[in-house]
Structures are given as C-alpha cells and as structure tokens.
C-alpha positions as CSV (number, residue, x, y, z in Angstrom):
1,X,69.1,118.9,102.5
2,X,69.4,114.9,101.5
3,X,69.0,115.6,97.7
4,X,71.4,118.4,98.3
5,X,73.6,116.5,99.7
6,X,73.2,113.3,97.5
7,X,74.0,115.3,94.9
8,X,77.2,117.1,95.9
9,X,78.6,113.4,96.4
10,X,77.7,112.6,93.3
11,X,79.4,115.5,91.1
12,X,82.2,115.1,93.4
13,X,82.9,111.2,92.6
14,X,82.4,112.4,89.1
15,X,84.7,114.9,89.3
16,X,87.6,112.2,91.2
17,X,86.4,109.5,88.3
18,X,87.8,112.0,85.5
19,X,90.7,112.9,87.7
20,X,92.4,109.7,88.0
21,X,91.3,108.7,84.4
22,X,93.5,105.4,83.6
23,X,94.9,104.0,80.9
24,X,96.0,100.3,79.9
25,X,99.1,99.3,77.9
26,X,98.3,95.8,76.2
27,X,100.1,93.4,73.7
28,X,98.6,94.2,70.6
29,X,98.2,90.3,69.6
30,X,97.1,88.8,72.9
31,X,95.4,91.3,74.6
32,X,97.6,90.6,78.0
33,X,98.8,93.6,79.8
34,X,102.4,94.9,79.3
35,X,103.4,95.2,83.0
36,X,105.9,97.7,84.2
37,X,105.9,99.6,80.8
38,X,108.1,102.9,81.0
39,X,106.1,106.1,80.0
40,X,108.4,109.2,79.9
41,X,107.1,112.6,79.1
42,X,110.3,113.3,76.9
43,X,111.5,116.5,79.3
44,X,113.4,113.9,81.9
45,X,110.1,112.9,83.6
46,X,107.8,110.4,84.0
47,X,106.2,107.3,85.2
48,X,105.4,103.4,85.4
49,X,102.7,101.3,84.6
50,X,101.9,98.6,87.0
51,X,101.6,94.0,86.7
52,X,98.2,94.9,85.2
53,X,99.6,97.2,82.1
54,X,97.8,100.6,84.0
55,X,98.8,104.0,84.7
56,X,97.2,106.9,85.9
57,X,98.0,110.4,83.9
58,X,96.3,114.0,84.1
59,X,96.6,117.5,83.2
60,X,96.1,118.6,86.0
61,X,99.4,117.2,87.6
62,X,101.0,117.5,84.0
63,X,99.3,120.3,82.4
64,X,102.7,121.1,80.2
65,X,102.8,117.5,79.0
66,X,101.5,117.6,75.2
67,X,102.9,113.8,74.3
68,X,104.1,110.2,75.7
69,X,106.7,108.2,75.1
70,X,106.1,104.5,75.8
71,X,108.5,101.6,76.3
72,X,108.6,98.2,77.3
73,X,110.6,95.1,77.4
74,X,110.4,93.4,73.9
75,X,107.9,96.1,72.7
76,X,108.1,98.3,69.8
77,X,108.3,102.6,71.2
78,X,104.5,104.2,71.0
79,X,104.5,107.8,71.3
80,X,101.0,109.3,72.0
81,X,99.6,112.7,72.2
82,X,97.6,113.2,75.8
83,X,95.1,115.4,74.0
84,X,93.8,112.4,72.7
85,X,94.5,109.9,75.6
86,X,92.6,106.2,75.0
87,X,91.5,104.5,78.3
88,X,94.2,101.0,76.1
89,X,96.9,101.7,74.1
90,X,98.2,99.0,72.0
91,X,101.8,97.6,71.8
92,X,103.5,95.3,69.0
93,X,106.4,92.8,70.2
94,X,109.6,93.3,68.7
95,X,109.9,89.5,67.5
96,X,113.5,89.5,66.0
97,X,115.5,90.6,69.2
98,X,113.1,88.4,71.4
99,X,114.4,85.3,69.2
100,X,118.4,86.9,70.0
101,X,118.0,86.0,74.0
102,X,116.0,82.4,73.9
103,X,118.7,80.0,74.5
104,X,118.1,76.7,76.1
105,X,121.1,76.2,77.9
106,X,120.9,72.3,79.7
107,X,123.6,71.3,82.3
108,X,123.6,68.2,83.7
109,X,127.2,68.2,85.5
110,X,128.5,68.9,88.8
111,X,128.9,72.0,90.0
112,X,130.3,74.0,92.9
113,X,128.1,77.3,94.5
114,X,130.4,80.3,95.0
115,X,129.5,83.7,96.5
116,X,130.4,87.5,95.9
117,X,129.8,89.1,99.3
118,X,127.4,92.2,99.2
119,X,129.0,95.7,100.7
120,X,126.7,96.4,103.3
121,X,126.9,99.9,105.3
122,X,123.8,101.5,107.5
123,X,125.1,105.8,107.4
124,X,122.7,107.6,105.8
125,X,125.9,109.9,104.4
126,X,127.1,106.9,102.3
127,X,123.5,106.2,100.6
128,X,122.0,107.0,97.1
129,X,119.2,108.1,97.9
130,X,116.9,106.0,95.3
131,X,114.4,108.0,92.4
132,X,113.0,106.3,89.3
133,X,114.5,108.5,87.4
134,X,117.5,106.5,87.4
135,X,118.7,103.5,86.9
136,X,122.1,101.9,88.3
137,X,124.1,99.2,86.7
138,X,127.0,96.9,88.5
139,X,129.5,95.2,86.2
140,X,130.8,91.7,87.2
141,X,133.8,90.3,85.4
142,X,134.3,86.7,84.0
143,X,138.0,86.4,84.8
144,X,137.6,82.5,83.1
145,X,136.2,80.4,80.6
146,X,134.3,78.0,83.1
147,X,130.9,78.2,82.8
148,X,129.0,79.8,85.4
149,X,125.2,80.3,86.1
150,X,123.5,83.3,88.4
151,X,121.3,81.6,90.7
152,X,120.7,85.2,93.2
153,X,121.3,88.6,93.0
154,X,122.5,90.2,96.5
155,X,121.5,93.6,96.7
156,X,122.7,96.0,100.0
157,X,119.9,98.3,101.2
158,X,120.5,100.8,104.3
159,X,117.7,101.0,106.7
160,X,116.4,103.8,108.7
161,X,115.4,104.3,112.2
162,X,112.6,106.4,113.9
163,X,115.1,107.4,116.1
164,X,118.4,108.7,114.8
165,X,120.0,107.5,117.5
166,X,119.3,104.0,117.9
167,X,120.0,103.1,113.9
168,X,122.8,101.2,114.3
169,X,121.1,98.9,116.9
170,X,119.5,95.4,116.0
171,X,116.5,96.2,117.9
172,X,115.8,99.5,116.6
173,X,112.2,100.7,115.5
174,X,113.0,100.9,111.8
175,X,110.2,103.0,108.9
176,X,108.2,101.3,107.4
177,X,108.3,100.8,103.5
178,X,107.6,98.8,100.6
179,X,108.9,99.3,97.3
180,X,109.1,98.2,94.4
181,X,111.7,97.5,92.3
182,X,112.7,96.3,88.5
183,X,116.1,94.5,87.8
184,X,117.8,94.1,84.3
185,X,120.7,91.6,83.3
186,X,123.0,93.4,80.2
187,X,125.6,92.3,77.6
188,X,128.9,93.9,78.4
189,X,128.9,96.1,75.1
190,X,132.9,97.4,75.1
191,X,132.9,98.2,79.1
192,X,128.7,99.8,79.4
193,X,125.4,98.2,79.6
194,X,124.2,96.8,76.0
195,X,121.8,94.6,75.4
196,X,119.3,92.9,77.7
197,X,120.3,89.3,78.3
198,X,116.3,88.3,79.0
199,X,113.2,90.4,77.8
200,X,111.7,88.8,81.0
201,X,110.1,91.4,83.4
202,X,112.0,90.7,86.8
203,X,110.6,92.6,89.8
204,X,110.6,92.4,93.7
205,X,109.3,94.5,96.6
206,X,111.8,95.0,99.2
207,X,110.3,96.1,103.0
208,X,111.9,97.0,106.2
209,X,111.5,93.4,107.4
210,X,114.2,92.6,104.7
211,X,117.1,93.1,106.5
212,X,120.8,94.8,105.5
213,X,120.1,93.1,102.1
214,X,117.3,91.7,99.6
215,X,118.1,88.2,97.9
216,X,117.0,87.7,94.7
217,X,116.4,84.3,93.3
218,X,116.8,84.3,89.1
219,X,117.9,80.8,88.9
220,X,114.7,80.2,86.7
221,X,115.6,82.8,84.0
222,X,119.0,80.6,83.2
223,X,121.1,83.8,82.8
224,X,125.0,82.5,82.4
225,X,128.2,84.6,82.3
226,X,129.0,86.1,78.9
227,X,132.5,85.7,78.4
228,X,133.1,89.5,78.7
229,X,131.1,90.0,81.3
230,X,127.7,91.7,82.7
231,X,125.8,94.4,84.3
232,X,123.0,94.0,86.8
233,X,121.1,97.1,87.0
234,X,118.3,98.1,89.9
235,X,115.4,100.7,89.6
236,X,112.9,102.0,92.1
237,X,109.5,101.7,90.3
238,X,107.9,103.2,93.1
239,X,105.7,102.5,96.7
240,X,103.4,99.5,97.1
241,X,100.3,98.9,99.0
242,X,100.4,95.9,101.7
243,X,99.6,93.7,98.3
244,X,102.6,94.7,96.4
245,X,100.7,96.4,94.0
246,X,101.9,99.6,92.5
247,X,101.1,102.9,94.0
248,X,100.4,106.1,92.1
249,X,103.4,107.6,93.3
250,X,104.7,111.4,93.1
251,X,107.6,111.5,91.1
252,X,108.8,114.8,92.3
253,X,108.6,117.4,94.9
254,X,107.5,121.0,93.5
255,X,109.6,124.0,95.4
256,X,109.0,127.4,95.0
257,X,112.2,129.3,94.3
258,X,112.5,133.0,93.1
259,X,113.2,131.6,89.6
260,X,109.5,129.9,89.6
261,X,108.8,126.2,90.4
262,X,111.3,123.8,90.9
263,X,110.9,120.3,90.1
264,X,112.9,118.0,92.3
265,X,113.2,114.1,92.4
266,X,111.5,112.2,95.2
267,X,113.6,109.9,97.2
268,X,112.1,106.4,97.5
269,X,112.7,103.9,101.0
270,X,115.2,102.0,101.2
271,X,118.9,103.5,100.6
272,X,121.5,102.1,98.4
273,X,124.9,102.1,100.8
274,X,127.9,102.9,98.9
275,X,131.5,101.7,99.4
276,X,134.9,103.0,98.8
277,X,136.4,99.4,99.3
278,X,135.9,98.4,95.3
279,X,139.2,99.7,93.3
280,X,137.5,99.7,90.1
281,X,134.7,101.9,88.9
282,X,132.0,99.2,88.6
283,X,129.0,101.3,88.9
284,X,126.8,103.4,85.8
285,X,123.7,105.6,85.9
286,X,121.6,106.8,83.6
287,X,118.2,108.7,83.4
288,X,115.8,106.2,82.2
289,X,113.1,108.7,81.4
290,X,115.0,110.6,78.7
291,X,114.9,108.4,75.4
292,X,118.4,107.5,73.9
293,X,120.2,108.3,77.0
294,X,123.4,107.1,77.7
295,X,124.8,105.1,80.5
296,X,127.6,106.8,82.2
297,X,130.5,105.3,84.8
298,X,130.0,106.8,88.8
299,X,133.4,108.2,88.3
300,X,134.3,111.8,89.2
301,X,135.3,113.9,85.7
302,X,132.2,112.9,84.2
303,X,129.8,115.5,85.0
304,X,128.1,113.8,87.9
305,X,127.7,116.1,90.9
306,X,127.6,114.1,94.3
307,X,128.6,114.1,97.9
308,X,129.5,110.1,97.2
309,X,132.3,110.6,94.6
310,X,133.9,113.4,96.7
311,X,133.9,110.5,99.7
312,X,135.2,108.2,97.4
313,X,132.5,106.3,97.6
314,X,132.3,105.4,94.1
315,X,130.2,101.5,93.7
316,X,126.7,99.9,94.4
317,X,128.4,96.7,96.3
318,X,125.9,94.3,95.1
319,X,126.4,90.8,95.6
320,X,126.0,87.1,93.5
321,X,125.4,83.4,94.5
322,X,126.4,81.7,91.1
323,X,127.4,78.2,89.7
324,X,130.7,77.3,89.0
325,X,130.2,74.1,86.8
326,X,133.2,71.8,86.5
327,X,134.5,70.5,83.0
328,X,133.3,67.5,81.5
C-alpha cells in the first residue's frame, strides 16, 4: 500500500512538473533576466513575465495557441512557436533607441515644488475595472517654457469594502489585494502616446493599506517636461504574493454561452475612479496584447463601449508633484 502510494505521488508531481513547465526571457549579451517582458499570443491575449524574466505557458490552458509574440522595453520582438517552447529564450537590446532617451540633465538652481491634485472617488459605478489587457495613458500639458522635473506620480485607486454598506466609512473592513502594476512616461507624438521617454522598467505594488491613492516616487529616473507635453500610462501586470512577486494569474474568465465559450477579461483589485470634472479628453487606451495597436482617446464616437462615457465620466484623474525650477 506504501509503494503504491509512493508512487502515485510521484507520477503525480511529474505530471504538475510538466504542467507548469517555465520559461526564462534573458538579455542575449548578459545573461540577466528581462523583467516584465510582454508575451501576447497575437489573438488579443496574453501574459507577463515576472523581476526574474519567467513565465509560465501550457497547452493545456492555451491549446489553440501555435506561436508567441514577445516584447520588452529596449528589446528587439521574438516571436516563437510553442511547439517548440525552450525552458530560455534569448533577447537582443535595441541599442540605437536606448542611446535616443540617455540624457544627463544637471540642475543645480532653486526650485519651487507644485502639485496636480489626484481626482479621487470611492463608487464602484464610476470605476474602470482594471485587466492587463489594457493599458491607460493621462496627458499633462506644459503650458510654459520653465523647466520642470516629475518627482511623483499620484495615482487614484477606489477601494472596496466587505460590506457594501460601510464603503464609504474610514473604518471599514476593506479586501484585501496586492497588485502589481507597470508605469510608462511617453513623448507627446501630435496629441497620442509616442515614444517612451526612459526604457527603465518602472513598477509598484499597490495594496488595500494604500489608501484613496498610490504615490509614486520617479525622481531618480530624471524625466522632465517635453515642451509639448506627456502621457503617463498605468497597467495591471497582475496579483502578487505577500513578497510582491508575480502571481500566475488568470487572464480571463471562460463562460459558456450557446455560441460556445466565451473568453472574458478578468478584473484585477484595486479600481481606477473616473471623473467628469476634467473638460478635456485627457485619457487613451489601448490593447497592449495585440501588436501594432493603436492608442485611442476615452472619448465617446470612437468605438469604445462603456457605462463611463455615457456618465460623462471621461478621465483617469491622476495626479503630479513636479519641480518648477526658476531661471538662471
């Protein structure tokens, strides 16, 4: 009955070991792990690799899956078939448009610290309701030729409560999460996200002990106003363990119609409040898992079916801490 036993445990850890088979993006000249590395299946899904370079992809969860698409910031596309699936896959940096965004910029002057207030809301009817299947950009003007450096990033999240009824109050019993997330800085490019303004990999997990809103310190990265502008963008990489280390996470919820199986999004913890009290239409999405796609404005005549545009609600009120340095 022991052998027996024994030997059921064993087949069935060999079974799980070829189940969650991994795979490891690296930098083809260092060997270092390409962390956060975007692998889309090229049909509008897909997934992330975590800090160490490693995802985990199967046929049994993606049996209709024949290829990936990999990409990465400062890294050359890899496409791969999964027939043929190695346990590393190699990436080469892209050197010329690394060189574009290294500028030492030194200022040794006064300066005086402004603020752009976040738009904070806690109704679950004015949320996006997060999936990493999108991305959302905020544009911020530069309305003058001072120079100006982005010290923090302000961005609103909603929080929920066990009890519908108490979510309003300071004290209420809030769900737990943590989640991470990757932010991107982009060149205005004639009024929609261009190019990236660092190739650094900026990330931060965001729990329920956050509060209304998550500050994000970027001083370190020296990111100053372009003359015409930027976008900061957020995207939900997925659920953490206790460590902050990347989850396996479902990307999508399967739902049996009479039309066959229906893929839908899941929504990742915490919300995104919208507001209605922004004139302009600062906000853009986009699908990052679908190669080439284009950013489009959160506006309503574009194609975009939501319950937020029909409220008006119409911008991601995030928030900035920046330098305002004064002239020489």
């Amino acid at each position: 009955m022991y052998l027996k036993m024994t030997y059921i445990t064993i087949l069935c850890l060999l079974c799980l070991n070829f189940a969650i088979a991994q795979t490891q993006i690296l930098d083809s000249d260092t060997s270092y792990p390409v962390s956060y590395a975007t692998i889309s299946f090229g049909d509008g899904q897909g997934l992330f690799a975590d800090d160490d370079g490693v995802f985990i992809f199967t046929k049994k969860l993606y049996s209709d899956v024949d290829t990936l698409y990999i990409s990465a910031l400062g890294y050359k596309d890899v496409s791969i078939a999964t027939n043929q699936l190695p346990k590393t896959i190699p990436m080469q940096m892209q050197a010329d448009k690394l060189d574009e965004v290294i500028v030492n910029v030194i200022v040794d002057r006064k300066f005086k610290e402004e603020t752009l207030k976040p738009y904070l809301d806690d109704d679950y009817y004015k949320c996006w309701l997060p999936t990493i299947e999108s991305e959302i950009a905020v544009f911020f003007d530069n309305n003058d030729e001072q120079l100006k450096k982005i010290t923090s990033v302000i961005f609103p999240i909603t929080l929920e409560s066990r009890d519908w009824k108490k979510r309003k109050r300071a004290n209420a019993d809030k769900r737990k999460f943590s989640t991470l997330f990757k932010v991107k800085f982009y060149k205005n490019d004639n009024g929609y996200p261009g190019d990236v303004m660092t190739y650094t990999n900026i990330v931060f997990r965001a729990t329920e002990k956050n509060g209304d809103t998550f500050e994000l310190d970027v001083t370190e990265h020296d990111l100053f106003f372009p003359d015409d502008g930027f976008f900061v963008s957020l995207q939900v990489l997925g659920y953490t363990d206790d460590n902050g280390k990347l989850l396996p996470n479902k990307k999508y919820k399967e739902i049996k119609s009479k039309n066959g199986v229906v893929k839908i999004p899941t929504n990742f913890r915490p919300l995104l409040p919208f507001t209605n009290e922004i004139d302009a239409h600062k906000t853009y999405i986009r699908r990052v898992f679908i190669n080439g796609n284009e950013w489009v404005q959160f506006k309503q005549g574009n194609g975009i079916e939501s319950s937020l545009l029909r409220s008006n609600l119409k911008n991601y009120g995030v928030g900035l801490n920046f330098n305002r340095y004064k002239d020489d």
